[in-house]
N, C-alpha and C positions, 0 to 999 in steps of 0.2 A: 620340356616343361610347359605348361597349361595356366594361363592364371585365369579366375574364373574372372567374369565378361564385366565391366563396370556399369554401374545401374544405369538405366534409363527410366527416369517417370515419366507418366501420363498422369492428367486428372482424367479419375473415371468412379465409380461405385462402384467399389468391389462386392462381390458375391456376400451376403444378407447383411447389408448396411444401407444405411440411409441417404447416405452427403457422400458428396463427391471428394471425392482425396487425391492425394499421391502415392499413386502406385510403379514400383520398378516391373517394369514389362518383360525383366528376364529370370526374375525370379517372385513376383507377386510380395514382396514385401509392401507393407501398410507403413506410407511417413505420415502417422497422425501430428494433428496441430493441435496445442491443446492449450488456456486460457494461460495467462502468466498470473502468477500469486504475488502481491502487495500486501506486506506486513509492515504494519508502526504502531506506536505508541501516545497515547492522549495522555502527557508526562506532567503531576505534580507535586508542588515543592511548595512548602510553607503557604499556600492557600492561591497558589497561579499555577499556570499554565506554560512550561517551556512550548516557545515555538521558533525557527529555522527558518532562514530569509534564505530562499534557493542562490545556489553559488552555478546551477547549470538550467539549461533547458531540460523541458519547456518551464515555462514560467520562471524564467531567471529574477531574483529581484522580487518573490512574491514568497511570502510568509505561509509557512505549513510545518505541522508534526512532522517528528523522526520517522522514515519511512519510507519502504525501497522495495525492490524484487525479492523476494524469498532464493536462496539458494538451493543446487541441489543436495541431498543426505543432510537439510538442514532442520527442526524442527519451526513453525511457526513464532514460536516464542524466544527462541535462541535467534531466528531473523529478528524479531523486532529490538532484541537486546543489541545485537552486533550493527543495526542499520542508526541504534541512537547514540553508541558510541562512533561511529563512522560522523557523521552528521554534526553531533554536539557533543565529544569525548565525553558523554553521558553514563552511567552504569546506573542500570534500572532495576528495577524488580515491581515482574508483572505481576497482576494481583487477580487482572480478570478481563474475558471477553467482553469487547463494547459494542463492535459491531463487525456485520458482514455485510461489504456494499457489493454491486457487482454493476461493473462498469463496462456493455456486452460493445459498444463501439469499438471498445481497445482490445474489448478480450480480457478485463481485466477482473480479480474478483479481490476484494482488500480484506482483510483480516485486520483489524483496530483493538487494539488492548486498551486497558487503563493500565497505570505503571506509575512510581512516586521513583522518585533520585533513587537510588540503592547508596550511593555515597556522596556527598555533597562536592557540586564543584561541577560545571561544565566549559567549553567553549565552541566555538564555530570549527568544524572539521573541514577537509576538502572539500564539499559539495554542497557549505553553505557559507555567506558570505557574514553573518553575524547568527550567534542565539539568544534568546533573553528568555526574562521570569514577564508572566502578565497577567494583572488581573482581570478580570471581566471586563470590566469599563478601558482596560487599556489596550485591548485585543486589536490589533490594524484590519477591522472587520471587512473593510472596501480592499485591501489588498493579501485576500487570502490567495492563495495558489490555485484551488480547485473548491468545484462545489463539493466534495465529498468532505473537505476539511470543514467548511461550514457545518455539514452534519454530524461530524463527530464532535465539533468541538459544541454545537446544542446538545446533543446527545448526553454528553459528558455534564453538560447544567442540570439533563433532567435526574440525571440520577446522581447526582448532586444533593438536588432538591429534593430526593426521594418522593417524586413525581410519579417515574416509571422505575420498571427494572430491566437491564441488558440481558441479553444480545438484542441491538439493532439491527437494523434493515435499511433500504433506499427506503423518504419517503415515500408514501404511497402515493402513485400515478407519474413520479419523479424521476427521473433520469441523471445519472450523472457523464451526460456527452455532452452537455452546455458546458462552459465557463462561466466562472461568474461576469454579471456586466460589472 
């Protein structure tokens, strides 16, 4: 009996490609990397904003929307529903694209809804240590989690205000591989 040989990679650029990969050297198979996708929700209720005091790293202890890895066979919109019940035994219902940031230090590219309670009633899930309702003025704006939560949750003011209209973007010339200070 023969089993066939177990892979070996090299990085190298494979024949008409650009970037250097991982290739098995005994059979030319291609292990592409490819970005991770971040699905959440900019969630409200009676005229606030749910938001999640992280229960894990990084940013343990810092306030941010429902929102996590996308799964596989999963749609975007079904991740941000399952990642706000996960988070804040939340049941949403999304209404519309808010934004697309893309975060290329991590690799990462977020997908942000707008979404209202779908049933009334939340609480803290395993991977957050408390959630609440807030209004603008009661947002713990010095201890957001990430600068991207910054930008959606303006974001989410300006079309509010019917200022602009969604999908968003990083600001422009912005980066989200800072922290906030």
């Amino acid at each position: 009996m023969t089993y066939p040989l177990s892979p070996v990679f090299a990085r190298t650029v494979p024949d008409g490609d650009t970037h250097e990969r991982a290739v098995c050297e005994n059979c030319g198979f291609v292990a592409y990397e490819n970005p991770k996708i971040v699905v959440g929700s900019v969630v409200r209720h009676d005229g606030k904003l749910l938001l999640c005091r992280r229960a894990i790293e990084p940013r343990r202890g810092y306030w941010t929307v429902p929102a996590g890895f996308l799964e596989l066979h999963e749609t975007p919109e079904d991740g941000a529903r399952r990642e706000a019940l996960e988070e804040a035994n939340a049941r949403l219902a999304i209404e519309s694209l808010l934004a697309v940031y893309s975060v290329p230090r991590l690799s990462q590219v977020q997908l942000i809804y707008r979404a209202v309670l779908h049933e009334p009633g939340f609480s803290a899930g395993e991977e957050s240590l408390e959630v609440g309702l807030f209004g603008w003025d009661d947002i713990p704006w010095d201890d957001l989690a990430f600068p991207t939560v910054h930008w959606m949750l303006g974001h989410e003011r300006q079309v509010q205000e019917g200022s602009i209209a969604a999908p968003f973007a990083n600001p422009e010339g912005r980066s989200a591989d800072l922290r906030p200070r």
